[in-house]
C-alpha positions as CSV (number, residue, x, y, z in Angstrom):
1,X,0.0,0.0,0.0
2,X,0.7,3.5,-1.1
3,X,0.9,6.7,1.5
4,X,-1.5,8.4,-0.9
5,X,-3.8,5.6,-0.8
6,X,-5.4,6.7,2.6
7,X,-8.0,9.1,1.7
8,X,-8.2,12.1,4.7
9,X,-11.0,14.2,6.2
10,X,-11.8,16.2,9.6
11,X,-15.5,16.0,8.1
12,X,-17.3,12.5,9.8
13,X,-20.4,12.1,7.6
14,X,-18.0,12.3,4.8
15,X,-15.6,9.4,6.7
16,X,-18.9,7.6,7.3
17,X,-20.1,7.9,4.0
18,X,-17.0,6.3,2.5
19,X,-16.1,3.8,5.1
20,X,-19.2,2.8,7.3
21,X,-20.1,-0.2,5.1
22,X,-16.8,-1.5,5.8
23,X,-16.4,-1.1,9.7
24,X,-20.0,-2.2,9.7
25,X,-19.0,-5.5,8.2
26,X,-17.2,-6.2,11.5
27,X,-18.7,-4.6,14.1
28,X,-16.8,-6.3,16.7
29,X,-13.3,-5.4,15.6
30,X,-14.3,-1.9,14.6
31,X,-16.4,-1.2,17.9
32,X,-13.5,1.6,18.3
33,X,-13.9,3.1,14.8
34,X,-18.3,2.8,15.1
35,X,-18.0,4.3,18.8
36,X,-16.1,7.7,18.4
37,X,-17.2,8.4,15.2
38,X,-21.0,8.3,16.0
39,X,-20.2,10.6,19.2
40,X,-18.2,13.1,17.4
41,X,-21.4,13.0,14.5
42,X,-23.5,13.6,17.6
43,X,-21.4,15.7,19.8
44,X,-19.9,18.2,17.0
45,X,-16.4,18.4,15.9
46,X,-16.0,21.5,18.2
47,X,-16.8,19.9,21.4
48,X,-13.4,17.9,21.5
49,X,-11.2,20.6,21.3
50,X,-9.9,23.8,19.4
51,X,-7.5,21.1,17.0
52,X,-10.0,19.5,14.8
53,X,-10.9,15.4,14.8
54,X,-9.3,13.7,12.0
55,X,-10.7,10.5,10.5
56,X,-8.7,8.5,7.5
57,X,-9.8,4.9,5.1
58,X,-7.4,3.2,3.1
59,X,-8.8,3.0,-0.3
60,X,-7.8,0.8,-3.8
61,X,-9.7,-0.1,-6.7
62,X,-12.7,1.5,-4.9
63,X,-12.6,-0.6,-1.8
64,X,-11.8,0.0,1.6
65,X,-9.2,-2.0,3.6
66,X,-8.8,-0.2,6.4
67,X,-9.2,3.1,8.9
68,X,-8.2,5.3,11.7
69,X,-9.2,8.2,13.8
70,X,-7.4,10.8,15.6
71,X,-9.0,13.0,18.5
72,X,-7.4,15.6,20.9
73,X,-5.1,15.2,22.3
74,X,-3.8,13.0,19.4
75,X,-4.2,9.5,20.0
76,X,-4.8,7.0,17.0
77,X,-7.5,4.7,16.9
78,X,-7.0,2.2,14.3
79,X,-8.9,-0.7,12.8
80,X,-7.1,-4.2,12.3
81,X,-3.9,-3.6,9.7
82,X,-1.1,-5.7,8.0
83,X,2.4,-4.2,8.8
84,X,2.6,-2.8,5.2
85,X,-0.5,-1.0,5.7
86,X,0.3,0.1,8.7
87,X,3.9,1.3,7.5
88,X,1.7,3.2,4.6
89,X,-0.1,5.1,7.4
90,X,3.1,6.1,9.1
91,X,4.7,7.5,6.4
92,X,1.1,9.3,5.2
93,X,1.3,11.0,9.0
94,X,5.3,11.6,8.7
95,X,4.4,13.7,5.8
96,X,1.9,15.8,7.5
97,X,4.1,16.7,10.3
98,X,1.1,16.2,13.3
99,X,2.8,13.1,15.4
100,X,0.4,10.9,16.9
101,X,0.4,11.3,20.7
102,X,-0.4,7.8,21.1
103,X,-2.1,4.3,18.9
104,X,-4.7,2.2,20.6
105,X,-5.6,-1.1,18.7
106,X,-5.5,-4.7,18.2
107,X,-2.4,-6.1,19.4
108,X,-0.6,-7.0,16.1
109,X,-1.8,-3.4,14.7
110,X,-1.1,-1.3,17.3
111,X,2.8,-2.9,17.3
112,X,3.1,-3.0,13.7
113,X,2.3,0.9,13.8
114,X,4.8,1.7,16.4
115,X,7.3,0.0,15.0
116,X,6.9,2.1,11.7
117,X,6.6,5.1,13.0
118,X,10.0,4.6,15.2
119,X,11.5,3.4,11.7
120,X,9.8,6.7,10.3
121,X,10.4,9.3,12.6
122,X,12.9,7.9,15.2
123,X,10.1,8.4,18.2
124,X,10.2,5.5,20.8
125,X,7.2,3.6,21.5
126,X,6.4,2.7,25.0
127,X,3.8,-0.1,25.1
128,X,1.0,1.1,27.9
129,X,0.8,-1.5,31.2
130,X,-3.0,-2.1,30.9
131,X,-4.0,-4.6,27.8
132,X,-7.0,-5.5,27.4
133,X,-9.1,-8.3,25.6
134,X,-11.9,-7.9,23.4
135,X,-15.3,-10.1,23.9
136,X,-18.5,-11.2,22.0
137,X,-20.9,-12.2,23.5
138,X,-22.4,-15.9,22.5
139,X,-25.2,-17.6,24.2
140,X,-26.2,-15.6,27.4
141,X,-26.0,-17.7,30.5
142,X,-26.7,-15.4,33.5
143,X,-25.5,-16.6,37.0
144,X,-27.4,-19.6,39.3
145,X,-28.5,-18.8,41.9
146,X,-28.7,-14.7,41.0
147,X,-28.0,-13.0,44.1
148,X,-30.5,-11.2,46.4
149,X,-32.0,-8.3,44.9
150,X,-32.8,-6.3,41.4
151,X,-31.7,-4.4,38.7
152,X,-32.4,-0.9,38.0
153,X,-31.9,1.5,35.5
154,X,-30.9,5.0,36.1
155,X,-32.6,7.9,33.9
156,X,-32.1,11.5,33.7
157,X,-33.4,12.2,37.4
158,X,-30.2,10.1,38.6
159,X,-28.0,12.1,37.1
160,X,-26.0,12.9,40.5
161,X,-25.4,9.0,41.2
162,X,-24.6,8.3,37.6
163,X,-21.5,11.0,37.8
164,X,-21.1,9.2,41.5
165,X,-20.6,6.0,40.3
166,X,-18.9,6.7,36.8
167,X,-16.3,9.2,39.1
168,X,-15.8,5.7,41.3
169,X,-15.3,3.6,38.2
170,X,-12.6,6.0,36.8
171,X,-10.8,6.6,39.9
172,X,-10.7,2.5,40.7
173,X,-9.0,1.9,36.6
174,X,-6.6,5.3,36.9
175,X,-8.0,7.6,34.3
176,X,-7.4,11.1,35.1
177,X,-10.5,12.8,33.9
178,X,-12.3,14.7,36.4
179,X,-16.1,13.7,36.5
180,X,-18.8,16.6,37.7
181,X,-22.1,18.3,36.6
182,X,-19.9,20.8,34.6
183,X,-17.3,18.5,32.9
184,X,-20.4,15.0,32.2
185,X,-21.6,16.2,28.8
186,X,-18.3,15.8,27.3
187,X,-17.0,12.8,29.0
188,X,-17.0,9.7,27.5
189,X,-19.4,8.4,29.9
190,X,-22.3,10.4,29.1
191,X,-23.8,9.1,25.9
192,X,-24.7,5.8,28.3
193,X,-27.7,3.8,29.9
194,X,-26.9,2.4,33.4
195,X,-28.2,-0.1,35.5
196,X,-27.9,-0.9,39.3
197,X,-27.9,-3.8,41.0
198,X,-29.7,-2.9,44.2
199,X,-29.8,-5.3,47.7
200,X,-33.3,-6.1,48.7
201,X,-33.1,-2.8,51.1
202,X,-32.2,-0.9,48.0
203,X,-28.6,-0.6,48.6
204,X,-27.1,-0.1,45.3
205,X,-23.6,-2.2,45.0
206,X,-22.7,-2.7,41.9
207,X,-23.4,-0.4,38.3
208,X,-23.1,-1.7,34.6
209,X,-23.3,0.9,31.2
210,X,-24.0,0.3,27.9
211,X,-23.3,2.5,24.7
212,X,-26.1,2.9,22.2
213,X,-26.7,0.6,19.4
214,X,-24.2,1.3,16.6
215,X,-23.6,-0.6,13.7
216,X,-26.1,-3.5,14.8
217,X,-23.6,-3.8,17.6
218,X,-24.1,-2.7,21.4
219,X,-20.9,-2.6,23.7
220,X,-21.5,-3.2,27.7
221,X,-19.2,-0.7,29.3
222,X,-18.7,-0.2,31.9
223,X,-18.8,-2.6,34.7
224,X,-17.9,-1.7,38.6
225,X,-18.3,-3.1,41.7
226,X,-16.9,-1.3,45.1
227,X,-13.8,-3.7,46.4
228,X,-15.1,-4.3,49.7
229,X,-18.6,-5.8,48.0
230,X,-16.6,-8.1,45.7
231,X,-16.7,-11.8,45.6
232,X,-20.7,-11.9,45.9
233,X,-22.1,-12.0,42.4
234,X,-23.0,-8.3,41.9
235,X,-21.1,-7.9,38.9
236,X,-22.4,-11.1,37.1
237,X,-26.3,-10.3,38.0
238,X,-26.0,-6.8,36.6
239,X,-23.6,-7.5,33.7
240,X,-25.7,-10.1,32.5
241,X,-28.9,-7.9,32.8
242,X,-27.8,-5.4,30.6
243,X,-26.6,-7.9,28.1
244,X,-29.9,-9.1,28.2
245,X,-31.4,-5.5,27.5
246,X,-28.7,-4.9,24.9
247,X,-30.4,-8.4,22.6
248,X,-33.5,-7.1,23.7
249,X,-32.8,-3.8,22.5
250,X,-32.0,-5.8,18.5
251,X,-28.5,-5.8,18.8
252,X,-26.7,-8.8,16.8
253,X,-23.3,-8.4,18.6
254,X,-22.8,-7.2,22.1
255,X,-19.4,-6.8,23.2
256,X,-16.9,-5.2,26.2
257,X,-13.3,-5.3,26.9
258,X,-11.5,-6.6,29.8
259,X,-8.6,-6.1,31.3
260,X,-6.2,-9.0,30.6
261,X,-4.5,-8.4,33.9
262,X,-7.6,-9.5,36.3
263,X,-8.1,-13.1,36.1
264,X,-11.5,-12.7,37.7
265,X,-13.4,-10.6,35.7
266,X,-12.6,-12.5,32.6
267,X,-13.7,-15.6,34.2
268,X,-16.6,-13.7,35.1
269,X,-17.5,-12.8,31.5
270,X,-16.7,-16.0,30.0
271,X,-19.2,-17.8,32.6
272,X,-21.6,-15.2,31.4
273,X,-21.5,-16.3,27.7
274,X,-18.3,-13.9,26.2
275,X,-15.9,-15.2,24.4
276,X,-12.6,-13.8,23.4
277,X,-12.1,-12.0,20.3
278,X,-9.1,-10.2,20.1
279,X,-6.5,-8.9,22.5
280,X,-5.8,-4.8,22.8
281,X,-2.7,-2.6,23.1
282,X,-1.7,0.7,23.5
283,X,1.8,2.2,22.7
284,X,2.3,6.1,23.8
285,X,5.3,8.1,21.9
């Protein structure tokens, strides 16, 4: 593959328009691609900073073979690629002179584009501690015996414990950004449903989101249960109640990453019905 054959844009219904047959052909490996492009269609370009979003397919004979995105503050997001089309993208990005801050993507891609761009521009990758591993959900198989209690979802009058327990979730998994009333419409946890699994007192102990349905595909994320209330099937119940709502909501795929580091909550989803697709990395430059 040629540089030139990656076609550009900062415009997303144009990206869309050229590339959403092909990332909606695999929903599962492009959940990345569907996700961020639908929320910068629905957000605006503008809400994610002054440097515009840029969005990029690969394109020969008329056909699509692959894609990326780049948001502020310059991370790529990159659908599965071969080394060579992944050394076409670096050098197609050398050119421009904006270095990526960062590639998240499958395993093989994410290293194959790190090692061309260190070939490329002599920046040194440094592959991120957390990996995780992408799962699909087969036959649903929620837990027996469920434990005591029920699910229940959240709506717009519960908008003080969803930032609660989304500000819990992201200090528990280290990310940085700073969750209130002022900063929730541009988080990434906004565009969301969320359920609670509530004791029979209606004690709420454990929370599961879901993005919308994209592509045919819905993506359970995120799941959370306070340390000191682990070990007692919260996370199964509600996990497996919002996969259920995701099937019932039409989706053909539903999916969610783990982190490969925690033994139990891949055995968890795996019990549940997931089954591994791919695994993820991250390299920062």
């Amino acid at each position: 593959m040629r540089p030139d054959d990656w076609y550009l844009t900062e415009n997303v219904d144009d990206f869309l328009a050229r590339a959403g047959d092909f990332l909606r052909s695999r929903p599962g490996p492009h959940v990345m691609q569907l996700t961020w492009a639908e929320r910068v269609r629905t957000r605006g370009a503008e809400s994610f900073g002054a440097e515009a979003p840029l969005f990029g397919s690969l394109e020969r004979a008329g056909e699509v073979h692959g894609t990326f995105y780049r948001l502020p503050p310059g991370r790529l997001g990159l659908s599965p690629l071969s080394p060579g089309q992944a050394d076409s993208l670096a050098a197609r990005l050398a050119a421009l002179g904006q270095p990526p801050a960062g590639v998240s993507a499958d395993h093989d891609t994410a290293t194959a584009f790190a090692e061309a761009w260190q070939r490329r521009t002599g920046a040194t990758p440094r592959l991120r501690d957390t990996r995780v591993r992408l799962y699909r959900l087969g036959t649903l198989t929620p837990p027996a015996p469920m434990p005591a209690g029920r699910a229940r979802v959240l709506g717009e009058r519960d908008l003080d414990e969803v930032i609660f327990w989304c500000a819990e979730f992201a200090r528990a998994v280290g990310e940085a950004a700073p969750l209130d009333a002022d900063s929730w419409a541009g988080s990434r946890f906004a565009d969301k449903r969320y359920t609670l699994w509530e004791t029979p007192g209606g004690t709420p102990v454990s929370v599961a989101g879901m993005n919308p349905l994209i592509g045919g595909q819905i993506q359970v994320d995120i799941v959370y249960t306070p340390a000191h209330l682990r070990g007692r099937g919260y996370a199964g119940a509600v996990t497996a109640e919002v996969s259920r709502v995701a099937l019932a909501a039409g989706a053909r795929d539903v999916v969610l990453f783990a982190d490969r580091s925690n033994p139990t909550s891949n055995a968890l989803y795996q019990r549940l019905g997931y089954r591994g697709v791919s695994d993820w990395s991250g390299y920062d430059f």
